[in-house]
VOPAGU-2260 file (C-alpha; in pm, 1 decimal, decimal comma):
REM VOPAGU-2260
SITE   aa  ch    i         X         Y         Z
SITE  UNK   A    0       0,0       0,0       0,0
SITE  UNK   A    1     189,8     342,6     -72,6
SITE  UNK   A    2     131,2     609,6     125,0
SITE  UNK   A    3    -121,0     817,6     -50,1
SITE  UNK   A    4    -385,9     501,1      24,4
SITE  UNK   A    5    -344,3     573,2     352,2
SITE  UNK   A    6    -617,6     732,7     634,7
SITE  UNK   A    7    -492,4    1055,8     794,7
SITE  UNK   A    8    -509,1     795,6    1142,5
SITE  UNK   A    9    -243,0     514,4     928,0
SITE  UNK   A   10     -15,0     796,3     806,1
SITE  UNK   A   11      -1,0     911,9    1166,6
SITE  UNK   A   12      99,5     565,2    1304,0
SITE  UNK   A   13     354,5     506,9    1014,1
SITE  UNK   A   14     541,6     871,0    1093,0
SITE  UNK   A   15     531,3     755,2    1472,9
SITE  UNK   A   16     714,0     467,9    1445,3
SITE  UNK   A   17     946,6     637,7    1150,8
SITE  UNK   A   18     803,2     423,0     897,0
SITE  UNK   A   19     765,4     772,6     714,6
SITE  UNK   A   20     807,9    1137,3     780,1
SITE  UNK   A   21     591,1    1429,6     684,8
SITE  UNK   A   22     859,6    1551,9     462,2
SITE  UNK   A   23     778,9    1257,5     260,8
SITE  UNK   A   24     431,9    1239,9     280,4
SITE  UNK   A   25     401,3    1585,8     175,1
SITE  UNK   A   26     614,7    1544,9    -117,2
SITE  UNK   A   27     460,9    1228,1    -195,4
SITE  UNK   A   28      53,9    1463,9    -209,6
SITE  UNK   A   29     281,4    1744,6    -377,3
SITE  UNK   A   30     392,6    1454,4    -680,1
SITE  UNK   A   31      39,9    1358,9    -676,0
SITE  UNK   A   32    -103,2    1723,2    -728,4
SITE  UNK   A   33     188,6    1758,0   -1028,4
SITE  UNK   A   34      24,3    1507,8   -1221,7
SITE  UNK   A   35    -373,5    1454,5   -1143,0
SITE  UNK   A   36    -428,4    1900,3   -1097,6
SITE  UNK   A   37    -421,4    1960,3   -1451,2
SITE  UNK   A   38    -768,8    1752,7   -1501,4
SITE  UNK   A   39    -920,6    1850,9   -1167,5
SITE  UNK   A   40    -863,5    2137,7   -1060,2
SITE  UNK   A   41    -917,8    2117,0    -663,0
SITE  UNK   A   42    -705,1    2395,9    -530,8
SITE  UNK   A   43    -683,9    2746,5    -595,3
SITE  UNK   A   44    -386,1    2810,7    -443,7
SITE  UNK   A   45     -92,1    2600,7    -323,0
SITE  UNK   A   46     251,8    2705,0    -205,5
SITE  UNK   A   47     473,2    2424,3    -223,2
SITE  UNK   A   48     775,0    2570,9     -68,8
SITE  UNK   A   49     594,5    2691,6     241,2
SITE  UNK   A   50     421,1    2342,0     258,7
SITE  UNK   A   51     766,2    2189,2     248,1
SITE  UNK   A   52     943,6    2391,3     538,3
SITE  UNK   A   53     621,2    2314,6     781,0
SITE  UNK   A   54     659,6    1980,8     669,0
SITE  UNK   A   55    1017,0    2020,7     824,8
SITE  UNK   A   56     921,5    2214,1    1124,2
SITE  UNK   A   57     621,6    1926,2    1253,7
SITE  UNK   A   58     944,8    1644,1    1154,5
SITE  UNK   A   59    1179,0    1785,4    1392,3
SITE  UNK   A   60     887,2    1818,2    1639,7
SITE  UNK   A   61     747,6    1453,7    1608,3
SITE  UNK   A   62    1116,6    1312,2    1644,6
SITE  UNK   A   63    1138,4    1539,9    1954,1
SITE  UNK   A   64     840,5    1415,2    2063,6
SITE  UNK   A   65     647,9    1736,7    2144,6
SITE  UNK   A   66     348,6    1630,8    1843,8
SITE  UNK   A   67     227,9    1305,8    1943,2
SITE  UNK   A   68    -163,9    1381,5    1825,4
SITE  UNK   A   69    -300,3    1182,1    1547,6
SITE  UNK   A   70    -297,6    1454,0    1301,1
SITE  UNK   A   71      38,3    1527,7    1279,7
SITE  UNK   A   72     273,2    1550,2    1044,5
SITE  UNK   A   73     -60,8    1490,2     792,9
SITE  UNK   A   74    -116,9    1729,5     466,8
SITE  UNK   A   75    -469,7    1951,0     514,4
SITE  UNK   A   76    -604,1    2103,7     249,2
SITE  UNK   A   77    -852,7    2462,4     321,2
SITE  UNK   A   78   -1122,4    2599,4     166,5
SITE  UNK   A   79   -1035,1    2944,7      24,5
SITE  UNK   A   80   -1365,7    3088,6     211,6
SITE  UNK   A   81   -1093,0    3014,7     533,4
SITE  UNK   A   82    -871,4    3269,9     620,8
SITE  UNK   A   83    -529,5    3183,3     613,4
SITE  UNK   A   84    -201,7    3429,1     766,9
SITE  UNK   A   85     -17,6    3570,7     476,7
SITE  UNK   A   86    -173,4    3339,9     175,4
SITE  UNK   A   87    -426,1    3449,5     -45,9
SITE  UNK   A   88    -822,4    3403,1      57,5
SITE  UNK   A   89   -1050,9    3469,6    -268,2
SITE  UNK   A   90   -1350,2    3300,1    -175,2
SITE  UNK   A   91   -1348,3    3187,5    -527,0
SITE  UNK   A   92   -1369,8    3548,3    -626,0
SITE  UNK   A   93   -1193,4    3801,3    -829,8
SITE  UNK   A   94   -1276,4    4075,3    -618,4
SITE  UNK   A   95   -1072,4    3923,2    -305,5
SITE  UNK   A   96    -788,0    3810,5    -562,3
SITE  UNK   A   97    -536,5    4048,0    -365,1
SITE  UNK   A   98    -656,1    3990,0     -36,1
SITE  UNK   A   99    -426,4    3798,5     173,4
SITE  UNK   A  100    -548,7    3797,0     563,9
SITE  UNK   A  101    -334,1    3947,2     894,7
SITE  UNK   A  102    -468,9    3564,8    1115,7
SITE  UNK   A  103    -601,0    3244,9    1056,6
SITE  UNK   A  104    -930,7    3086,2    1116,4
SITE  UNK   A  105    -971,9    2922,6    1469,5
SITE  UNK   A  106   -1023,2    2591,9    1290,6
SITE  UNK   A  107    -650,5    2676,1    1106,7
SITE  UNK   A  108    -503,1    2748,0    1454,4
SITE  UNK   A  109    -610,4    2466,9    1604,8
SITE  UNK   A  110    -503,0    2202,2    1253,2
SITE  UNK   A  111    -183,6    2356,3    1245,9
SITE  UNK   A  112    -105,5    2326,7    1685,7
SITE  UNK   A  113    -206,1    1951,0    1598,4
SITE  UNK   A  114     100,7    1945,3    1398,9
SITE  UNK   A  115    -103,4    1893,8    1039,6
SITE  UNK   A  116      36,1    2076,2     742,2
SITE  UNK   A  117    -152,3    2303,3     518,4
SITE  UNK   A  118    -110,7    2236,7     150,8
SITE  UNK   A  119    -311,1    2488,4       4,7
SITE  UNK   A  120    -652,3    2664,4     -74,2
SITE  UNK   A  121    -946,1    2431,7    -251,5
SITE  UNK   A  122   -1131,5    2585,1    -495,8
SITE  UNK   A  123   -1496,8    2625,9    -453,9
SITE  UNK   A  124   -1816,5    2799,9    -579,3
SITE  UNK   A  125   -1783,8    3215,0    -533,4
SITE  UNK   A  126   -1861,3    3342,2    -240,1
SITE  UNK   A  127   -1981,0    2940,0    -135,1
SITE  UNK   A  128   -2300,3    3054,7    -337,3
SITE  UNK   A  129   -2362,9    2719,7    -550,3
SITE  UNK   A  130   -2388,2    2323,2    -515,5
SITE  UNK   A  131   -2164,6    2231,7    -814,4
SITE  UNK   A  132   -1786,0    2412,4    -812,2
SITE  UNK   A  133   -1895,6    2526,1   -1180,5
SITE  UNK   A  134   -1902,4    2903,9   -1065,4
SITE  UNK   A  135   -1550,9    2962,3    -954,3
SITE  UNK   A  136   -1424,6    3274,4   -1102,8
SITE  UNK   A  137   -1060,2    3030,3   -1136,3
SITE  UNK   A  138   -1221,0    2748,4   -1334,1
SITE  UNK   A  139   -1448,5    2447,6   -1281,3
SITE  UNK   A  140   -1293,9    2131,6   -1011,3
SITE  UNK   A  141   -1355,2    1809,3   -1192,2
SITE  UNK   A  142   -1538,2    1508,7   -1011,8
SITE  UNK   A  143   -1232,6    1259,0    -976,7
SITE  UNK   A  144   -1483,2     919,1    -978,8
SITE  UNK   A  145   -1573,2    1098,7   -1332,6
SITE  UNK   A  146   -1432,8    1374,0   -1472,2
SITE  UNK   A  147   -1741,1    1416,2   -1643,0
SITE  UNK   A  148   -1954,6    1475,9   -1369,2
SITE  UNK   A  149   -1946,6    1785,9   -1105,2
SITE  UNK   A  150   -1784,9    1755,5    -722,9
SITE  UNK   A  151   -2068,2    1892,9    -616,0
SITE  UNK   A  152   -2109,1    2219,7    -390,5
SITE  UNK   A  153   -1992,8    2464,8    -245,1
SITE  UNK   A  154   -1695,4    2245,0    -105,6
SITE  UNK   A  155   -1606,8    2035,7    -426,3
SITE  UNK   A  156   -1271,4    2127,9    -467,1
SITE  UNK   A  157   -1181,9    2017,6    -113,1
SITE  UNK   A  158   -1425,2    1699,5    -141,3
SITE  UNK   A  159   -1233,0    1626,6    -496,2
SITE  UNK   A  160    -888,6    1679,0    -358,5
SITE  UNK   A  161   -1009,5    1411,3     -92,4
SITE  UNK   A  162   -1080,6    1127,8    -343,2
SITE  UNK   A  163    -822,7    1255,4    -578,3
SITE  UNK   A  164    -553,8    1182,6    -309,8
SITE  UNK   A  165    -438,1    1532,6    -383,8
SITE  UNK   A  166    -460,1    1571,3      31,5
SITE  UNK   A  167    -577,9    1323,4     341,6
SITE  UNK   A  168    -812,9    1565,7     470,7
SITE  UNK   A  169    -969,0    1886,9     431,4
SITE  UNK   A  170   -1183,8    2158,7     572,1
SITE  UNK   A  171   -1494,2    2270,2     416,6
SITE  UNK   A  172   -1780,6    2513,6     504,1
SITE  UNK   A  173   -2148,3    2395,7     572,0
SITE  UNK   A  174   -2425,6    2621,0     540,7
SITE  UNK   A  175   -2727,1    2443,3     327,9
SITE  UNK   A  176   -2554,1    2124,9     219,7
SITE  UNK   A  177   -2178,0    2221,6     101,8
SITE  UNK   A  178   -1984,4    1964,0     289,6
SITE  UNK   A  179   -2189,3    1665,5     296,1
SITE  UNK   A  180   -2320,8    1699,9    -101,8
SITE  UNK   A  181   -2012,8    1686,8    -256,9
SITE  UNK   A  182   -1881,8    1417,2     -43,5
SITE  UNK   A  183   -2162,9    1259,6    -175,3
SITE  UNK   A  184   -2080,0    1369,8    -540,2
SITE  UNK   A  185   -1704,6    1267,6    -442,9
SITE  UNK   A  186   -1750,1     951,6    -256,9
SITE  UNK   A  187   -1559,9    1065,5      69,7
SITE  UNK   A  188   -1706,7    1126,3     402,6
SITE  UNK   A  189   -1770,9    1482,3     523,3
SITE  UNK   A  190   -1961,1    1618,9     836,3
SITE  UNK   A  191   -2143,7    1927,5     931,8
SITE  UNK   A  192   -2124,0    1968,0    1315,0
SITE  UNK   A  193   -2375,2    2121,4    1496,7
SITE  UNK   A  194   -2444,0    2484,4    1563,3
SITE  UNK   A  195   -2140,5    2668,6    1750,9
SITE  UNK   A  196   -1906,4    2352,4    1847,4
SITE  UNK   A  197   -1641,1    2449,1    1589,7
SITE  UNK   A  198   -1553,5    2811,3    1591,5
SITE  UNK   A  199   -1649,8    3041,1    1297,6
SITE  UNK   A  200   -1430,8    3291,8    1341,8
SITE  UNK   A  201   -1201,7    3363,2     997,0
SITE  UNK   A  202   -1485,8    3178,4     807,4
SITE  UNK   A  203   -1595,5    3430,4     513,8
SITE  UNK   A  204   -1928,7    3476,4     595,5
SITE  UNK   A  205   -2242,4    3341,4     367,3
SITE  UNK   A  206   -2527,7    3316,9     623,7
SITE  UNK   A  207   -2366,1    3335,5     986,5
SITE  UNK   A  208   -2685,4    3169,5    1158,7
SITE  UNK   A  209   -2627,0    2871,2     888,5
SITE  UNK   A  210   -2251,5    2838,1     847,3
SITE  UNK   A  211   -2044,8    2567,1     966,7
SITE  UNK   A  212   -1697,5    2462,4     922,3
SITE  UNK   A  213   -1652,8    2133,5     909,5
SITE  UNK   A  214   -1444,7    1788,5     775,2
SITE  UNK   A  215   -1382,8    1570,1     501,3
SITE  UNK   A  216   -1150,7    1278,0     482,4
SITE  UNK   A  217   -1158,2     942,3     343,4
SITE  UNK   A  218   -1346,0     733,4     633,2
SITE  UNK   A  219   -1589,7     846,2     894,3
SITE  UNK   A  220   -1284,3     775,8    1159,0
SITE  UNK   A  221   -1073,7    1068,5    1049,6
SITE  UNK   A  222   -1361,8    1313,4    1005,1
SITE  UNK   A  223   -1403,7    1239,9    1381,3
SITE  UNK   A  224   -1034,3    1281,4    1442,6
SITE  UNK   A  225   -1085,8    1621,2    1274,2
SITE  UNK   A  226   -1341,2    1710,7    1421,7
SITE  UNK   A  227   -1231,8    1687,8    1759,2
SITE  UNK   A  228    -926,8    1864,3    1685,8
SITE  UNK   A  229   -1128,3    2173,9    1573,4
SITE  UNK   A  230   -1411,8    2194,5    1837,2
SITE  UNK   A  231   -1424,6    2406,6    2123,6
SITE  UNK   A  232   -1554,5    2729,4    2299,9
SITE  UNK   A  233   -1363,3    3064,9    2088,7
SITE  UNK   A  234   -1425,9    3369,5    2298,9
SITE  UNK   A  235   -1358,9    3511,7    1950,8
SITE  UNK   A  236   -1688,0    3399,3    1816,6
SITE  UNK   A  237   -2004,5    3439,0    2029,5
SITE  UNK   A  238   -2200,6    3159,3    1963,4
SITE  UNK   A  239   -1933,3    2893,9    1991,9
SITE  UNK   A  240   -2006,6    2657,2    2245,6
């Protein structure tokens, strides 16, 4: 089995023991990205070089044994409605082409203390208005089962990156559906937590009284892994729990 067949909770186990290292498994998405991206489409943004040297920083900290948690050392990949420090957030949108945020999301913070790596920024439906990734103003994301078909809405290109093993997890945003149709579309699994456990804070707003940030992965087992990583009162968001 290589690597990239792996759940985010196996790839954890494997860097543990030294089996691998997240300098390898992130080259190994990276290679992966080089030669599916073309036909998909699933990110927006990616920086390898700065995915590389975190990939670096969480080795040195595994092998000194201050990330033990069973995300680290894994590659993430974000939703461009996510704010992200010092990489561009377009929300799929031309008019936010320039904007690069001063803080991350809560959900960010609390992926990257975990030790997982951010590869980049999915691509998604503008603004997270639409069910199919076709409105994008950076092209359409591809359906990997069928390139044919769409990855469904407003989270396809993170759901696509998923079962394109272009990533072994990713964040998406909830509000009427986007997570858990285009897992659907996608074949991964994807959750929408309830109202106010995961913070909201750095989420691009669509409908605030709707939205929720949430995960997909390839099994059930690592959205919960993912999920409990990311909950948890934010006095920097009111209705967090």
């Amino acid at each position: 089995m290589s690597l990239l067949e792996l759940t985010a909770e196996e790839l954890t186990e494997e860097n543990k023991v030294g089996k691998s290292t997240a300098v390898e498994v992130m080259k190994a998405v990276l290679e992966q990205i080089e030669k599916t991206e073309e036909t998909y489409h699933c990110y927006i943004t990616i920086d390898k070089e700065k995915a590389m040297q975190a990939a670096k920083e969480v080795q040195e900290k595994i092998e000194a044994g201050t990330l033990t948690g069973p995300l680290a050392g894994v590659p993430v990949a974000i939703k461009d409605n996510l704010c992200t420090k010092g990489v561009v957030t377009t929300c799929a949108s031309k008019i936010l082409e320039n904007f690069v945020p001063q803080y991350d999301a809560e959900a960010v913070v609390k992926l990257q203390e975990a030790g997982a790596v951010m590869i980049g920024k999915t691509n998604m439906d503008e603004f997270a208005m639409g069910s199919t990734t076709e409105t994008s103003a950076y092209g359409v994301t591809k359906n990997p089962r069928n390139p044919e078909h769409v990855p469904g809405g407003s989270s396809g290109g993170s759901a696509a990156a998923v079962a394109a093993d272009e990533c072994f997890f990713a964040l998406g945003s909830d509000t009427g559906g986007s997570i858990r149709q285009p897992c659907s579309f996608c074949g991964v699994s994807g959750i929408k937590p309830t109202y106010g456990a995961v913070s909201r804070y750095g989420l691009v707003a669509f409908a605030s009284s709707l939205d929720q940030i949430g995960p997909i992965g390839r099994d059930i087992k690592d959205c919960a892994k993912v999920l409990e990583t990311i909950s948890g009162h934010d006095a920097k968001d009111s209705t967090s729990i």
